[in-house]
C-alpha positions in Angstrom: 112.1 161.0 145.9 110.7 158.6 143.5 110.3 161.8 140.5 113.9 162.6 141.6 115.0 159.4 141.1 113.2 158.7 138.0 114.2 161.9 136.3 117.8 160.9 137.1 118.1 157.2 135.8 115.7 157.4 132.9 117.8 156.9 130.0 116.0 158.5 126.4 115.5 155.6 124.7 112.9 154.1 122.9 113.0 151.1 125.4 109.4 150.4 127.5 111.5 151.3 130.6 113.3 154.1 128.9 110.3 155.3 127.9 107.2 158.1 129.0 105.1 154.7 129.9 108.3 153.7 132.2 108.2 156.1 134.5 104.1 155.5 136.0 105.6 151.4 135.3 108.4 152.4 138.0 106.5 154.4 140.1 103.7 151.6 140.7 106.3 148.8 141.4 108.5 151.2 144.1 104.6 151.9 145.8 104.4 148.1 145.2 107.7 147.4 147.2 107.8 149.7 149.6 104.3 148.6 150.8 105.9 144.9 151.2 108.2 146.8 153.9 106.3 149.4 155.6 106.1 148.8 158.9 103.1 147.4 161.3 100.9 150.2 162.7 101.5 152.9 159.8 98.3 153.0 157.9 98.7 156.1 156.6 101.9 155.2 155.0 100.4 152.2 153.4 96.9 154.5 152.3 99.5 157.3 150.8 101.3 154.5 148.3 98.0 152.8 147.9 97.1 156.2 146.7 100.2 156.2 144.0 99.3 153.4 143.0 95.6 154.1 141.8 96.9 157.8 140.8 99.2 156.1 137.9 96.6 153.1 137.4 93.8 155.4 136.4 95.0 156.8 133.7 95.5 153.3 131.6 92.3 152.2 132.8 90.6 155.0 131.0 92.6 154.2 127.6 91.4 151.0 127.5 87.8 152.2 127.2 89.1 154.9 124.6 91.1 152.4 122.8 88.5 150.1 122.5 86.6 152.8 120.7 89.3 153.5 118.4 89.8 149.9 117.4 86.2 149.4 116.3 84.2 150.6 113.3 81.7 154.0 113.7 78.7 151.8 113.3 79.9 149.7 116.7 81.3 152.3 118.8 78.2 152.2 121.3 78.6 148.2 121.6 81.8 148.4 121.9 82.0 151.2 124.8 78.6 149.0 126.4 81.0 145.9 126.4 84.4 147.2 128.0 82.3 149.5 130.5 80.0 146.3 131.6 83.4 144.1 131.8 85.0 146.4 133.9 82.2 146.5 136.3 82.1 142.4 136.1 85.8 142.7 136.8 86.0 145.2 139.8 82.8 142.9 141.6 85.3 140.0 141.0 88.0 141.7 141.8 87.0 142.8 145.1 85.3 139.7 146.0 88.3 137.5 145.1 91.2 140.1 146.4 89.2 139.7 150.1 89.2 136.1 149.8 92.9 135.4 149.3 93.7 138.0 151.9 91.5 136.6 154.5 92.4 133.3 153.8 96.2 133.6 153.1 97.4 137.3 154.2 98.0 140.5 152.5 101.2 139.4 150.6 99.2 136.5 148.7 96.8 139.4 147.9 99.6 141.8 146.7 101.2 138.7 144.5 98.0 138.4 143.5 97.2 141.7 142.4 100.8 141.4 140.7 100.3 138.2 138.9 96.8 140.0 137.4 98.5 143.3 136.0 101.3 141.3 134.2 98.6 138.9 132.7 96.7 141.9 132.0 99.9 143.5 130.6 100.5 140.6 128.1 96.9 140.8 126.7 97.2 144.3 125.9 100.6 143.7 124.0 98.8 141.4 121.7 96.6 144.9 120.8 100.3 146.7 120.6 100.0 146.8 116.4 96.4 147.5 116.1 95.7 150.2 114.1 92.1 152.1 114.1 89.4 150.9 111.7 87.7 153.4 109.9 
């Protein structure tokens, strides 16, 4: 339904919404919503958009380590692969750590906000990279 929709109410544009990155943008935020309304007592529901989510997450998580190596020199490119791939594993131990300690503490829709809150932070740094070209 989501592709259906998608396909219908894209407009071609060069806008970020309009765009090829729009459609995984839109696809994560309707996983994001409908999970704020699924009912009690259908896990599998929640699992299923949980698994939509990480499906269109995965992929931009994997251009960052690629970018990274495109935005450095050829003598760095080991240093700078070493440094995203040690941040990320900082970041998922913090991540999980800190995600289980707002929702035990204040409920699963402080954790969702929370997770929210991160991706647009994280959204803003990477703009600031939106101009970079590679270095030889």
């Amino acid at each position: 339904m989501c592709a259906g929709y998608n396909s219908l109410h894209t407009p071609a544009s060069g806008s970020i919404l309009g765009s090829m990155i729009g459609a995984p943008i839109k696809a994560v935020l309707l996983a994001f919503a409908a999970i704020r309304v699924t009912p009690k007592g259908m896990l599998w529901l929640d699992m299923a958009l949980f698994a939509v989510i990480g499906f269109f997450v995965y992929v931009p998580v994997m251009f960052s380590g690629v970018m990274s190596l495109d935005l450095t020199s050829k003598k760095a490119v080991g240093t700078a692969a070493g440094f995203v791939g040690f941040l990320g594993y900082v970041g998922r131990v913090i991540q999980g750590k800190g995600l289980g300690w707002i929702a035990q503490n204040y409920g699963w829709d402080a954790g969702l906000w929370a997770v929210l809150i991160c991706t647009a932070a994280a959204a803003l740094l990477l703009a600031l990279l939106w101009n970079e070209r590679p270095r030889g």
